[in-house]
N, C-alpha and C positions, 0 to 999 in steps of 0.2 A: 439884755443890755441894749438891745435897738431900740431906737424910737422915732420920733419925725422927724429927726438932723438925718438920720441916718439912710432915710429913708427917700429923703428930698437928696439924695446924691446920684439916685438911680438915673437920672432923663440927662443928666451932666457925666455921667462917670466915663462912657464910651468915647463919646465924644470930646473931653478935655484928654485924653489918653489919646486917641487921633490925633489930637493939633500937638501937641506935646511930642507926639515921637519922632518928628521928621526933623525938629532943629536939636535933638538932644543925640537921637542915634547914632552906637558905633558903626565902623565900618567894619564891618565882618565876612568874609569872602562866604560864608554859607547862606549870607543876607543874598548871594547876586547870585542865585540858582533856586530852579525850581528840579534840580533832580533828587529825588527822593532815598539814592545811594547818600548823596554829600550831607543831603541834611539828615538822614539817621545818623552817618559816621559823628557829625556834632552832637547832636544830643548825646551820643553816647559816651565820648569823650567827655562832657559838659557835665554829664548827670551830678558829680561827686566834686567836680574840678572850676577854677573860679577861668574865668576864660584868659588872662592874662596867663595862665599858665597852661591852659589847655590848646592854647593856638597854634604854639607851634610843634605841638603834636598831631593835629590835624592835618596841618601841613604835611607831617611828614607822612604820614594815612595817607593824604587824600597826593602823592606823588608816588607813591611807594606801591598802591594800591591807587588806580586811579579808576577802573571799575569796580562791581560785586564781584564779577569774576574772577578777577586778580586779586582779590581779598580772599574768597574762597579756595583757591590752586595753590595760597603760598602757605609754606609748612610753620605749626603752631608754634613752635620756636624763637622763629623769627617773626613773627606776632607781635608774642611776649616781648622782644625782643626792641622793637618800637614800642610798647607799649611802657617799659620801664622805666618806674619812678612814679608813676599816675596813680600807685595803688589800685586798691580792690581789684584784682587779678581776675576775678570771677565776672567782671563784665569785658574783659577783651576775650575769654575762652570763650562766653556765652556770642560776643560779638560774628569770632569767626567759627562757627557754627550755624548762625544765623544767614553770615554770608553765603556760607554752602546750602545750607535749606531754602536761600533766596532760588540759588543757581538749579538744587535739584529739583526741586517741588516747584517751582512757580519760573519755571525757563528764563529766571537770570532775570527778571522784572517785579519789583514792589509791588504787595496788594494795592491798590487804588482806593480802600477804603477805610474808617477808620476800624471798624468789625474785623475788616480782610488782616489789616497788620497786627490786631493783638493775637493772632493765630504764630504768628512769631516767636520764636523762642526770645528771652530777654528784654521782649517790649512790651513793656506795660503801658497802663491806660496812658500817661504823660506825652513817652517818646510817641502814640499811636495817635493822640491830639497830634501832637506838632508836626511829624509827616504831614498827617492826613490837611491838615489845613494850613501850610507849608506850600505842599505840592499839587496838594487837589481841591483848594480852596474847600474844605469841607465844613461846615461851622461845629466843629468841637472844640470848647472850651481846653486850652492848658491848665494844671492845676499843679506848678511848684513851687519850694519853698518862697522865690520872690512873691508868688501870686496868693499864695497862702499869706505872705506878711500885708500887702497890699488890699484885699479883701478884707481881714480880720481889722486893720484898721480903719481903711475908712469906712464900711458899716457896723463895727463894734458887735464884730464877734469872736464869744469869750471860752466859744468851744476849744476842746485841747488838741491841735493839730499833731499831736504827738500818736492820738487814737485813730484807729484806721477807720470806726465810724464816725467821724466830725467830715472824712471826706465827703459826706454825700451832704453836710451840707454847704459847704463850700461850693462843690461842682454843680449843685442846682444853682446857687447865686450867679456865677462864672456864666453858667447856660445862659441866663435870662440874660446877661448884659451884653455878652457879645453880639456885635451886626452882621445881620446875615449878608452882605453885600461886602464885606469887609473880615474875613474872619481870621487871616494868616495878616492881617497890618495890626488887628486886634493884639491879638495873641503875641506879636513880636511888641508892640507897645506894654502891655500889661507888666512879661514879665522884662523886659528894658526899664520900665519905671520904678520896677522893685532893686534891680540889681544898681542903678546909678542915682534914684532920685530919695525912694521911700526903703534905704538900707537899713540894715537890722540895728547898727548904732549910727546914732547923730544924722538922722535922717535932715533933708533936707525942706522942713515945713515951710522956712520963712518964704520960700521962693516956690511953693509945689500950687498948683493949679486947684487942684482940688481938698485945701487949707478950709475953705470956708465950710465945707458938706465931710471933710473927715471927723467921724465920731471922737477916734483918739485924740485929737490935737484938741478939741473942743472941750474934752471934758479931762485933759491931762495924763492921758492913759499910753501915751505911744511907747512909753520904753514897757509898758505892762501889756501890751499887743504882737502880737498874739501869742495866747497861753499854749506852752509848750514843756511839758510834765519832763521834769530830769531821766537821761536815761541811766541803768544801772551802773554804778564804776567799776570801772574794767578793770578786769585780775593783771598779776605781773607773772608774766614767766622768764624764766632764767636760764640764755641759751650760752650753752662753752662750747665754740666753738673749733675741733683742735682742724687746724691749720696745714694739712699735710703735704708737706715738701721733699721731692727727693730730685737734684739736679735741675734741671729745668723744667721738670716736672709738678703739677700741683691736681691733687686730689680733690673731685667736688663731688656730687651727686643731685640728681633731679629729685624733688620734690614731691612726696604720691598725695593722693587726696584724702580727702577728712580732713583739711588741717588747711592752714593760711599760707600762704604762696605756691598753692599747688602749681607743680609743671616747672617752676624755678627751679634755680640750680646754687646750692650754697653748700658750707664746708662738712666734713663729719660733725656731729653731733649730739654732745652728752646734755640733757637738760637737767636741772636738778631745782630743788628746796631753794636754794639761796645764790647768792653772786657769788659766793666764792667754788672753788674745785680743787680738792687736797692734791698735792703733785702726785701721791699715791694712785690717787685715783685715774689721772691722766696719765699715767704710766701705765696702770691696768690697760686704761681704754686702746693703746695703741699696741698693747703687747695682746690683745684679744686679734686685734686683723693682722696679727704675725710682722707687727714692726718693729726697728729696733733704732732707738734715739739715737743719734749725732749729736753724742754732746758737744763738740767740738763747737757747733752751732748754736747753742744756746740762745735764746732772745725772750725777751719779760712777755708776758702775756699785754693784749693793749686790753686798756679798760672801757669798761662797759660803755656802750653805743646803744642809745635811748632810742626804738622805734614805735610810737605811739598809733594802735590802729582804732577800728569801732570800736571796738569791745572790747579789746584788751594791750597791755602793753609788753613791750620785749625788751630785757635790759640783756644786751649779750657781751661777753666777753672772747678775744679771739688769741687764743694762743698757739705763735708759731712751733711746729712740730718739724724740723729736717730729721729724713729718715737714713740711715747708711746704705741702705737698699732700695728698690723697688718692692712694694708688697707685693706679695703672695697674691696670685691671679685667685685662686678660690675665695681666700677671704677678703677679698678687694669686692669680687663680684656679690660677695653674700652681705657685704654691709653696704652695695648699691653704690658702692664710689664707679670713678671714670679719672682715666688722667689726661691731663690736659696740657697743652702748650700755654702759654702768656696769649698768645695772640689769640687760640681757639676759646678760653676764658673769655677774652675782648666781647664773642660773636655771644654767649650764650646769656639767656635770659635772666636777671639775678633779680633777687629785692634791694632795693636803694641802698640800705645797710651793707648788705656785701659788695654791692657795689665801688659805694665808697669807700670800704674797706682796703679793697683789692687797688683803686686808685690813689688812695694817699700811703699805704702800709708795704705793697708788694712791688715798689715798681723799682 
């Protein structure tokens, strides 16, 4: 798909991305540091998260935890705990881990290199660009989705950024154009012009700088730029949630691994075939951990709350359960409940779903 348009953009691309950044850029508090804690903490909030919503998560990171140290010494918990609502739960665990292996292995101080920080747990080549040329002016190319859409259009390439081999040729492109003199204004320019100027819909051609040397715009192709292969459609599973209540009491449990929201905390748990759950059955489930219903308390199941992740979706349903008693400490502990106050509930780490749950439903 390249040709000499595409080609003749090369001696212009760096350079109109320079002038271009300084009257369009946000103001972003990770923009006004060169400590290498603040700007990992962003990328990693950033990675998955559009920054309008990731900011003032950071904020609360970067006060909560205001060194590696204090990211590392505070308990996973309370982590998660800041961290809810951001999704993919696997990059805050992998996060404070990262902080602790800053603290134990490398005496509380960043590699200084971009080689030094992919030795990190949960940093890949991306977040190890932006440190390293962030903090240590290094010239390594960034290479994400902004800078993938950016690339593919203005030199018209039709490879599938979907494929993990189309990276190498993106990042050899990426390489030749960034300035060595320049490589962290680069890299903050590049992917800035993806995310406000060269956006995935209704990009801004009439007014972009590099309109005349962009392949796509020249030959029609910008909503066809860049080719990115559909991923699989994600299965549905079907959570019943039963709700268990006795006095002021409320029954949850922590979350083990292999599975999506590890380390969280949500209600007992029957999955099943479909959205529905015969009363029969929800009677077994609570006469197995030695409960015995308050009918007295009655209250309709609420209906299913859509939680859409990568790969798959959750349609759950939550039905309240008040119990006439307290369970049974054995079979409480063997199906991994905990009871809790309202307010101890408040502290502990949920997914968004129980979340809101517990604040529109329980209070």
């Amino acid at each position: 798909m390249n040709d000499s348009l595409s080609s003749s953009a090369h001696p212009y691309f760096a350079q109109a991305l320079l002038d271009w950044y300084p009257r369009h850029r946000r103001d972003l508090p990770w923009r006004h540091t060169r400590d290498p804690y603040a700007i990992w903490l962003s990328e990693v909030i950033l990675q998955q998260t559009r920054v309008k919503q990731g900011l003032p998560y950071y904020l609360t990171f970067i006060n909560s935890y205001p060194t590696v140290q204090d990211l590392a010494a505070a308990p996973q918990d309370e982590v998660l705990r800041h961290w809810q609502g951001l999704g993919y739960y696997s990059r805050a665990r992998n996060m404070h881990h990262t902080a602790q292996q800053v603290v134990s292995e490398y005496g509380g101080r960043f590699p200084d290199s971009y080689a030094g920080l992919l030795q990190l747990r949960g940093v890949g080549q991306y977040t190890a660009a932006a440190i390293a040329s962030f903090a240590y002016d290094e010239r390594v190319a960034v290479l994400d989705g902004n800078v993938f859409r950016v690339l593919a259009r203005v030199f018209g390439l039709a490879q599938d950024i979907a494929v993990p081999a189309s990276r190498k040729v993106f990042q050899q492109l990426a390489d030749t154009l960034i300035p060595a003199d320049q490589p962290a204004e680069f890299n903050q320019a590049i992917m800035e012009f993806g995310a406000i100027q060269c956006t995935p819909l209704k990009p801004d051609c009439l007014f972009c700088p590099l309109q005349s040397q962009c392949y796509a715009f020249q030959h029609g192709l910008v909503s066809e730029l860049p080719v990115k292969s559909k991923a699989k459609a994600a299965r549905t599973r079907y959570f019943h949630y039963l709700v268990l209540r006795y006095a002021n009491t409320v029954y949850m449990r922590k979350r083990g691994p292999k599975d999506i929201w590890e380390g969280l905390y949500d209600f007992h748990l029957q999955e099943t075939d479909s959205g529905e759950l015969p009363a029969v059955t929800l009677l077994s489930a609570v006469e197995a951990l030695g409960g015995q219903l308050d009918t007295s308390r009655a209250e309709e199941p609420v209906q299913a709350l859509r939680h859409i992740l990568s790969h798959q979706k959750v349609e759950a349903k939550f039905h309240p359960v008040w119990l006439q008693e307290p369970l049974p400490e054995a079979s409480r502990l063997q199906a991994g409940l905990s009871a809790f106050s309202a307010g101890q509930i408040e502290e502990l780490p949920k997914p968004i779903m129980i979340a809101n749950y517990i604040s529109n439903k329980m209070k």
